[in-house]
MDAnalysis code that builds the backbone (N, CA, C; Angstrom):
import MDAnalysis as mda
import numpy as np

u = mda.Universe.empty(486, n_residues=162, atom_resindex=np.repeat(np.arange(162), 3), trajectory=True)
u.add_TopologyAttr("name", ["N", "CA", "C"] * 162)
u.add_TopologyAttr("resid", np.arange(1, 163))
u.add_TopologyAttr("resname", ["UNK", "UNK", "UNK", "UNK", "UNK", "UNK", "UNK", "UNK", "UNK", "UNK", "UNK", "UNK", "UNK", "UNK", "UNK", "UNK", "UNK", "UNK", "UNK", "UNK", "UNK", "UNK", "UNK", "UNK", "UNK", "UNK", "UNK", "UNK", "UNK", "UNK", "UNK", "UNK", "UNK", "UNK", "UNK", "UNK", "UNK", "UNK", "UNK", "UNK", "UNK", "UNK", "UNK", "UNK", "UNK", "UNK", "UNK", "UNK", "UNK", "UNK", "UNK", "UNK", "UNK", "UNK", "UNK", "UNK", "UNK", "UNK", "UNK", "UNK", "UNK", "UNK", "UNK", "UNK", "UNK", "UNK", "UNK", "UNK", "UNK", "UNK", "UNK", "UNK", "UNK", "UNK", "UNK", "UNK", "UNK", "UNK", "UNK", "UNK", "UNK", "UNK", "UNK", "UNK", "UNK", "UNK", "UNK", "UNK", "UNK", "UNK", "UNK", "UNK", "UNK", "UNK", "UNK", "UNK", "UNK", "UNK", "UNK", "UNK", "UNK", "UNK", "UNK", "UNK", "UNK", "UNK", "UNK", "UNK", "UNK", "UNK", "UNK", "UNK", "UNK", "UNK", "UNK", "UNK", "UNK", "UNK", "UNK", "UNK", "UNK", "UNK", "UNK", "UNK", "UNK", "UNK", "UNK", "UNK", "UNK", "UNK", "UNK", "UNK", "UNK", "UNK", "UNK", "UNK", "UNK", "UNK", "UNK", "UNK", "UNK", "UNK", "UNK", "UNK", "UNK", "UNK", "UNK", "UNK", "UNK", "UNK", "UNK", "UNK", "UNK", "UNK", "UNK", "UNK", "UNK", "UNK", "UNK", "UNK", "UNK", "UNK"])
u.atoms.positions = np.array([
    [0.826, -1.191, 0.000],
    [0.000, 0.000, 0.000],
    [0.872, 1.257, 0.000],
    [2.481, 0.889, 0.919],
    [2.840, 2.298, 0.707],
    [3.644, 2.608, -0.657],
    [4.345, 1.440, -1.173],
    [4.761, 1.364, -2.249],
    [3.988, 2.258, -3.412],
    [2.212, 2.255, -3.243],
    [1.786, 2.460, -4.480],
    [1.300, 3.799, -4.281],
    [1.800, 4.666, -3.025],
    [0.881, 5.680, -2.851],
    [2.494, 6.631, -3.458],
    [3.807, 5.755, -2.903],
    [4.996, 6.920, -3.381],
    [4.695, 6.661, -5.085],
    [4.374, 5.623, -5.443],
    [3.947, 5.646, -6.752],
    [3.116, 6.367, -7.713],
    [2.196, 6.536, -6.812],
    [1.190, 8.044, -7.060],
    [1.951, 9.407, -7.064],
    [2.613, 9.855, -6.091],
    [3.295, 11.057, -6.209],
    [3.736, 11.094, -6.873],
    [5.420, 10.015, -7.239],
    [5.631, 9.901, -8.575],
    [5.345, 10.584, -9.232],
    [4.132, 9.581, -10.035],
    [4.146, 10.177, -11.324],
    [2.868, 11.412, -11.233],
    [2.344, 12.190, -10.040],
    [1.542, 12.977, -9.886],
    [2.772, 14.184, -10.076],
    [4.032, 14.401, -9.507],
    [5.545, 14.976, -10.060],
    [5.352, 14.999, -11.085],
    [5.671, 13.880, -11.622],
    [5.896, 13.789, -13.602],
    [5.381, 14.680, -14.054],
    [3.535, 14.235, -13.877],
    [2.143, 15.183, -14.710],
    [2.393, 16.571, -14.326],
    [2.643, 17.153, -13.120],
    [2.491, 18.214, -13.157],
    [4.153, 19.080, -12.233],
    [5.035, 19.469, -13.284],
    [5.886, 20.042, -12.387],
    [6.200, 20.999, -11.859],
    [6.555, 21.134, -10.727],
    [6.660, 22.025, -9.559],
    [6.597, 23.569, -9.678],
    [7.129, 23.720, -10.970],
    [7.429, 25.183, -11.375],
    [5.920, 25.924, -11.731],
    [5.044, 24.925, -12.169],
    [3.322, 25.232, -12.147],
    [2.859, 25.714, -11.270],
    [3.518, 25.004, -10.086],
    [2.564, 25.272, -8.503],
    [2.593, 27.084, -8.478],
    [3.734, 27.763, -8.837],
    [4.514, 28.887, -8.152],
    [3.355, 29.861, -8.878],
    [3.379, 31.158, -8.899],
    [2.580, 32.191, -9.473],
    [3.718, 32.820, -10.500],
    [3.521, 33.162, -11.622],
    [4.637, 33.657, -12.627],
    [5.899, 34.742, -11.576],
    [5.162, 35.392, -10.732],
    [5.653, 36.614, -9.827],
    [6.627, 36.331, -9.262],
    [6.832, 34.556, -8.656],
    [7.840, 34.513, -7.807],
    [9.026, 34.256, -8.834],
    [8.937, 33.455, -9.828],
    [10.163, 33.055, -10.695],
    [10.388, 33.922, -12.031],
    [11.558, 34.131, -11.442],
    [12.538, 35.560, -12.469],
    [12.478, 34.500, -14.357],
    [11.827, 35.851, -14.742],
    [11.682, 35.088, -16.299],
    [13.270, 36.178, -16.918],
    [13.838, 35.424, -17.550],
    [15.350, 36.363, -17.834],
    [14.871, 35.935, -19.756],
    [15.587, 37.224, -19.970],
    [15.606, 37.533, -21.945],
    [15.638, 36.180, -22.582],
    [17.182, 35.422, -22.078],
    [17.192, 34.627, -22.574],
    [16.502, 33.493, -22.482],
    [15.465, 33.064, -21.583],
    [14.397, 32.212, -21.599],
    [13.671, 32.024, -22.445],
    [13.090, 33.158, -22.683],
    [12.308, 33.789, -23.313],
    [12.621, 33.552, -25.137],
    [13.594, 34.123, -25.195],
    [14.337, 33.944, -26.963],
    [14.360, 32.941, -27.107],
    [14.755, 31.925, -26.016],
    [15.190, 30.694, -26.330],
    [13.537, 29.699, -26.502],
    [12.190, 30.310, -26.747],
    [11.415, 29.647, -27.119],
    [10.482, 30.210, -28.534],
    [11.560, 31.138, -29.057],
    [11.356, 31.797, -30.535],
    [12.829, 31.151, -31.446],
    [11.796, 31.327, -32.370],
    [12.613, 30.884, -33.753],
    [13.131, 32.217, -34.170],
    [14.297, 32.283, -34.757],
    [14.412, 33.577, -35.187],
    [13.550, 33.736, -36.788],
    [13.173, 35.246, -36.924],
    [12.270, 35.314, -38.474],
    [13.713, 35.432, -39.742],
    [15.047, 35.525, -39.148],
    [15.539, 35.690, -40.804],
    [15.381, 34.350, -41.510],
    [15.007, 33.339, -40.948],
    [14.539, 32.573, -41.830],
    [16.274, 30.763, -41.754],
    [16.484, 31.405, -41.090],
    [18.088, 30.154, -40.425],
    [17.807, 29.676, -39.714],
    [16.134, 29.213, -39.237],
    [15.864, 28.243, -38.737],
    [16.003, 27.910, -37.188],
    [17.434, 28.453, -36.358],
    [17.986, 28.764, -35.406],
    [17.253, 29.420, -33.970],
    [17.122, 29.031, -32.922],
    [16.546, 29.412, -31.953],
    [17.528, 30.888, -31.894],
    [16.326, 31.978, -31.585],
    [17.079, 33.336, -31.684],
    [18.064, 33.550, -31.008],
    [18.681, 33.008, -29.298],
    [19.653, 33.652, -28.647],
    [20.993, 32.718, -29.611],
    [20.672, 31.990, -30.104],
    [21.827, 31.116, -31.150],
    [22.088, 31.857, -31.912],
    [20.977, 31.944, -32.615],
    [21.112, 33.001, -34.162],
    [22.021, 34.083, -33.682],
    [21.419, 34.979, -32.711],
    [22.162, 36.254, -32.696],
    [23.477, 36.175, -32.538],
    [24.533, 34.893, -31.871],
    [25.379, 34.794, -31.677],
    [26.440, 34.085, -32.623],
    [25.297, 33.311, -33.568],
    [26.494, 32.791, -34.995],
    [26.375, 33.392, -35.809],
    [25.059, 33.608, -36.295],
    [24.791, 34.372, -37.657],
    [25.586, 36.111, -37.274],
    [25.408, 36.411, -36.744],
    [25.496, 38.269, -36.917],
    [23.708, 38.972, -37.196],
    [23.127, 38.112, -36.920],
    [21.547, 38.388, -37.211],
    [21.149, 39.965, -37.017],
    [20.401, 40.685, -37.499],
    [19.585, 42.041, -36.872],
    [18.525, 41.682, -36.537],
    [17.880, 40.596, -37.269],
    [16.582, 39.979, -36.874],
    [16.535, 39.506, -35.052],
    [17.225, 38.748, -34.941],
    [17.583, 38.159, -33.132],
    [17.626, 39.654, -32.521],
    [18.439, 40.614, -32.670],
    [18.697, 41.355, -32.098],
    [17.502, 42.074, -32.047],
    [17.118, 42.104, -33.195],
    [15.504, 43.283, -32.797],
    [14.294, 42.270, -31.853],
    [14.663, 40.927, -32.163],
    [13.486, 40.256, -31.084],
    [14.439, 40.158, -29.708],
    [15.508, 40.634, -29.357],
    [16.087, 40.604, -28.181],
    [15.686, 41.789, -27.726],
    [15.683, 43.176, -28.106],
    [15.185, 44.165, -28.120],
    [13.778, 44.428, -27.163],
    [12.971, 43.607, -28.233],
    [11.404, 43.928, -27.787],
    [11.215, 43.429, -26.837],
    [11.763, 41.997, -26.851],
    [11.435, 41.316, -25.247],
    [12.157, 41.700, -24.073],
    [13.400, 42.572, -23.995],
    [13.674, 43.471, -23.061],
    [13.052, 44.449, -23.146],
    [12.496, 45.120, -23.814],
    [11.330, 46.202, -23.617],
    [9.781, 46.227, -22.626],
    [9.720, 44.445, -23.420],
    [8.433, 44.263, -22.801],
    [8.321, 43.421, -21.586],
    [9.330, 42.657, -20.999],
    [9.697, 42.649, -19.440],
    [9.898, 43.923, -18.533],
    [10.247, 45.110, -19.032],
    [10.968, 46.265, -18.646],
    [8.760, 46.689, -17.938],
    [8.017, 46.872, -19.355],
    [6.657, 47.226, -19.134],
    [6.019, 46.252, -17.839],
    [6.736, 45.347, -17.897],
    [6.284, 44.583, -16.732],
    [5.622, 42.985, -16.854],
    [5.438, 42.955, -18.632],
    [4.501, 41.883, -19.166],
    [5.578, 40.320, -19.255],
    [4.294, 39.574, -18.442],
    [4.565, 38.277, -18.364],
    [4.899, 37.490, -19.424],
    [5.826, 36.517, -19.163],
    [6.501, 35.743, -20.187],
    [5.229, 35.164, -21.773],
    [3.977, 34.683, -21.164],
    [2.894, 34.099, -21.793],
    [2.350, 35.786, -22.766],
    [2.165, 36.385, -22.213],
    [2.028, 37.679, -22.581],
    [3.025, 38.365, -23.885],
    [4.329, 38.226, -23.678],
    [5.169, 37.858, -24.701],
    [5.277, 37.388, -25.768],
    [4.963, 36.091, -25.373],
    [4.801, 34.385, -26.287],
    [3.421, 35.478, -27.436],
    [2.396, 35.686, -26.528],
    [1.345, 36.358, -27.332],
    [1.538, 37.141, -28.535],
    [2.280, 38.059, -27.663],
    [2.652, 39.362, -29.067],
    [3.542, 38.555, -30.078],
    [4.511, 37.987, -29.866],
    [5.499, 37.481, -31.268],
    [4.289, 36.684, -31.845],
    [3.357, 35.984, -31.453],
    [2.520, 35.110, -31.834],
    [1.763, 35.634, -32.660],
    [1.023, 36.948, -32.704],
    [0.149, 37.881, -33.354],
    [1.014, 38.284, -34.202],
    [2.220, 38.858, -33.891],
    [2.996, 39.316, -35.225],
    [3.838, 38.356, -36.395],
    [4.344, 37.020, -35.655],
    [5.210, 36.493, -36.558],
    [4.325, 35.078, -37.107],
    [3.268, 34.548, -36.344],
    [2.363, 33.704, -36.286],
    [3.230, 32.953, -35.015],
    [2.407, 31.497, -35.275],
    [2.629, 30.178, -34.811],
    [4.416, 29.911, -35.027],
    [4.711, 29.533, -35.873],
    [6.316, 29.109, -36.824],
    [7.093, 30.236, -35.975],
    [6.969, 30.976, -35.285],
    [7.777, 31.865, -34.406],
    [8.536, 31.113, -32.944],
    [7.444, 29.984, -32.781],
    [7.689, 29.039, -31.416],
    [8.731, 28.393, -32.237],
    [9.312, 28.077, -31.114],
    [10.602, 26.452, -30.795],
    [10.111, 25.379, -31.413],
    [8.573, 25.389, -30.344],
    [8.037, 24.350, -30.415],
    [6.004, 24.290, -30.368],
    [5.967, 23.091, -30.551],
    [3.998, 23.576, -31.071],
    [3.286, 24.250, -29.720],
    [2.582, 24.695, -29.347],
    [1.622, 24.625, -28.655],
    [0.974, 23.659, -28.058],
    [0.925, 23.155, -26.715],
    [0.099, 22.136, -26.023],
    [-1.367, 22.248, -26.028],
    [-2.120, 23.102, -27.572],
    [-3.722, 23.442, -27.630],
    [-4.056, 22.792, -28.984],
    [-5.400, 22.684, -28.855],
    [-6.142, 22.499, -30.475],
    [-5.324, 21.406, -31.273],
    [-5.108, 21.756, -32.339],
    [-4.634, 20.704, -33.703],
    [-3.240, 19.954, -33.345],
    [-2.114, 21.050, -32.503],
    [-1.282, 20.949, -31.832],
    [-0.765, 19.421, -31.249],
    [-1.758, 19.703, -30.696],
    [-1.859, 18.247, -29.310],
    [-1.451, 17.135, -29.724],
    [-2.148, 16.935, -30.952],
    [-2.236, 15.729, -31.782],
    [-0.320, 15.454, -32.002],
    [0.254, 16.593, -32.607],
    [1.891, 15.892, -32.449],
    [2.419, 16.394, -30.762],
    [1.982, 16.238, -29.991],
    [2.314, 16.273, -28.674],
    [2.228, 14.491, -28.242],
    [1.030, 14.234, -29.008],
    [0.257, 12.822, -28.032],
    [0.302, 11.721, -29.384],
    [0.186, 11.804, -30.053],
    [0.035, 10.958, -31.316],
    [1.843, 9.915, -31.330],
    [2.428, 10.576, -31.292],
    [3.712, 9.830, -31.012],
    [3.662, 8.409, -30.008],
    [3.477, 9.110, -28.944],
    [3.363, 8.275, -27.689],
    [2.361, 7.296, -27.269],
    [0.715, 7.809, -27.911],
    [-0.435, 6.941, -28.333],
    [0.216, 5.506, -29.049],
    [0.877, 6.232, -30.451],
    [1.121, 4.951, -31.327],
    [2.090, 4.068, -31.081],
    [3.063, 4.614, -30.161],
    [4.072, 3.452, -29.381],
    [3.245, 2.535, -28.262],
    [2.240, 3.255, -27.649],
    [1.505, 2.427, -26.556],
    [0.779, 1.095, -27.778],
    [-0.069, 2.194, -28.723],
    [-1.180, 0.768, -29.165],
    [-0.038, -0.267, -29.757],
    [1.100, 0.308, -30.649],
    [1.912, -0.716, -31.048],
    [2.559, -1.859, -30.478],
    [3.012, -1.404, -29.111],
    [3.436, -1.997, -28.141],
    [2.757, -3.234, -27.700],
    [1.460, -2.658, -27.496],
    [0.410, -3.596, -27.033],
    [-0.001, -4.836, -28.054],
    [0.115, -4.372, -29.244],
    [-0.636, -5.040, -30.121],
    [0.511, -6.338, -30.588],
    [1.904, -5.414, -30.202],
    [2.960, -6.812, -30.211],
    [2.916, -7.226, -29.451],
    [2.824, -7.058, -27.835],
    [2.573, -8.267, -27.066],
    [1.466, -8.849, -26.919],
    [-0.003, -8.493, -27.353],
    [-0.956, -9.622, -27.582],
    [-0.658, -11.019, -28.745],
    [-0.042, -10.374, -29.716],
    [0.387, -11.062, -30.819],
    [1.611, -11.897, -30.590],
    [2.195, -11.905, -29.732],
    [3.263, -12.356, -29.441],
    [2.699, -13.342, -28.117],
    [1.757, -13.272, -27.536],
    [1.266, -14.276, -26.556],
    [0.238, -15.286, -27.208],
    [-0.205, -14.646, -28.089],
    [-1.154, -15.490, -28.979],
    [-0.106, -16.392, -29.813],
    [0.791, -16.174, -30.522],
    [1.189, -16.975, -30.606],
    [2.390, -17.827, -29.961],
    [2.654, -17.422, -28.933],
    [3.101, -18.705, -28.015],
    [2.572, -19.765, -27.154],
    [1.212, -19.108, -26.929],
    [0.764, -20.082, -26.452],
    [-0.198, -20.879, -27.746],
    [-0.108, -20.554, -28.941],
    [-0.768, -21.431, -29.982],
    [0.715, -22.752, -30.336],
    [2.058, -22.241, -29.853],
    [2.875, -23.218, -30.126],
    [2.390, -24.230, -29.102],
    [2.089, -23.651, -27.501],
    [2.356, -24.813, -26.574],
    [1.166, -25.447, -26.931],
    [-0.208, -25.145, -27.313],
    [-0.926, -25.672, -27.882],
    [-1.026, -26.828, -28.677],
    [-0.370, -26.448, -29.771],
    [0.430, -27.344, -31.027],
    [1.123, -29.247, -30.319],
    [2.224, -28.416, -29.169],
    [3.179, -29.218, -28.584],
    [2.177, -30.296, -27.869],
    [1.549, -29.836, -27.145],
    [0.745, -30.504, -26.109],
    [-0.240, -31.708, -27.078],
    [-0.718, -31.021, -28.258],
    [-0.956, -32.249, -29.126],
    [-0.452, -32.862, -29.728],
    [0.329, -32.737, -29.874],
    [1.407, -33.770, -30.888],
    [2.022, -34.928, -29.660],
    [2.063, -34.038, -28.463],
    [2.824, -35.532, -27.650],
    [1.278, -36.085, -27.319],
    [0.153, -35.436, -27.087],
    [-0.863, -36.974, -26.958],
    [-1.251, -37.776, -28.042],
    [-1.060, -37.007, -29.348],
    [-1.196, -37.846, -30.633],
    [-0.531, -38.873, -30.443],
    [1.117, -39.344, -29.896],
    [2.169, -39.875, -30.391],
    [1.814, -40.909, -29.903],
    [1.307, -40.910, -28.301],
    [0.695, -42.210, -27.430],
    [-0.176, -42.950, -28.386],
    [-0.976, -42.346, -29.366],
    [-2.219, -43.186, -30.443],
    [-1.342, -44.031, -31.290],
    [-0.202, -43.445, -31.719],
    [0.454, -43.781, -33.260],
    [0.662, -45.015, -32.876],
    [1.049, -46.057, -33.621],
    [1.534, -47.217, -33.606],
    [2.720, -47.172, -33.379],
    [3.165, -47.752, -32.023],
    [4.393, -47.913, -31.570],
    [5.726, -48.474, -32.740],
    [5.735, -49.370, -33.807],
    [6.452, -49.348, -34.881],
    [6.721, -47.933, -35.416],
    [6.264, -47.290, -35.840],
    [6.659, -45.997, -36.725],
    [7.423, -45.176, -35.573],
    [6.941, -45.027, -34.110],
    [7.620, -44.206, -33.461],
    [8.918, -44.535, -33.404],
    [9.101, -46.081, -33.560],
    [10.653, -46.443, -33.205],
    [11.380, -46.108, -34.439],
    [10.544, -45.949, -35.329],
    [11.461, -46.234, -36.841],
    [11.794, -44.803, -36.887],
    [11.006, -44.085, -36.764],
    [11.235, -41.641, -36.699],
    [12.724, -41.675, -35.310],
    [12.377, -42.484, -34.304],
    [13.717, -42.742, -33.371],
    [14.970, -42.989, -33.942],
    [14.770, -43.699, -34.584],
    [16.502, -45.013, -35.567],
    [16.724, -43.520, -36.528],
    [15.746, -43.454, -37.156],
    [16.130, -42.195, -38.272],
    [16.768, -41.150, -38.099],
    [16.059, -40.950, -36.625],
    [16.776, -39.355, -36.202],
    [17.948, -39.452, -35.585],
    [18.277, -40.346, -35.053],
    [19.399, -40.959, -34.298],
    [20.826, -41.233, -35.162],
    [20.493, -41.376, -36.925],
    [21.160, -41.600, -38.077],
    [21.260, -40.432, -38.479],
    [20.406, -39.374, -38.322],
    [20.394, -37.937, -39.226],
    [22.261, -37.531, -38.175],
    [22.575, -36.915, -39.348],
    [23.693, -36.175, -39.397],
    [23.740, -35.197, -39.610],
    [24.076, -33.314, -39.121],
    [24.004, -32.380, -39.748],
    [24.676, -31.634, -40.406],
])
């Protein structure tokens, strides 16, 4: 019983981590957090605090810009995420959104490893126990056969060479 309750916390940890519990207010959101969940727009593909530092970008630098501007106004990290979102779209994130159409490559990955998973080990018990199946008749068949032939499949196999 206690085994399954640290088991619960567990993975009640996992689902939801700690940094959720807090109110945005207590934990310092810094520039580079922030950049580091935008793509830069010149189009190099590159998470912006990267970009600005290999490429020579103006692009990074002007989204380094705004988001020190708009921490300075006081606006929360999500608040942020918003505005590049309205201006550059969606393709501005790192990464998708945990909403709507989104979800689907959030969960669809991990869905199809579960059903796959599953569907090989049903298939894989089905047929092992269709071998022991198999086995279990063939040795009560053998008791029916006429004791001559069993001895003669004995001498034979006993002669086989490989």
């Amino acid at each position: 019983m206690k085994t399954n309750l640290i088991r619960i916390i567990f993975i009640l940890f996992l689902l939801f981590p700690i940094r959720g519990l807090f109110p945005p207010s207590v934990i310092s959101i810094t520039v580079d957090e922030i950049m580091q969940e935008l793509i830069c727009p010149c189009g190099c593909n590159m998470v912006s605090n990267s970009c600005e530092g290999a490429m020579e970008c103006s692009a990074a630098g002007n989204i380094k810009g705004l988001v020190l501007e708009r921490l300075k106004i006081g606006q929360s990290r999500d608040e942020i995420l918003k505005y590049f979102i309205s201006a550059y779209g969606e393709k501005i994130l790192s990464a998708p959104t945990k909403k709507g159409f989104n979800l689907i490559a959030w969960v669809l990955p991990f869905l199809a490893l579960f059903v796959g998973g599953g569907f090989i080990y049903f298939l894989l018990k089905k047929w092992f126990s269709r071998g022991n199946q198999l086995l279990q008749w063939e040795v009560g068949n053998m008791e029916k056969l006429d004791k001559k032939y069993i001895e003669k499949v004995r001498n034979e196999l006993m002669d086989f060479k490989y």
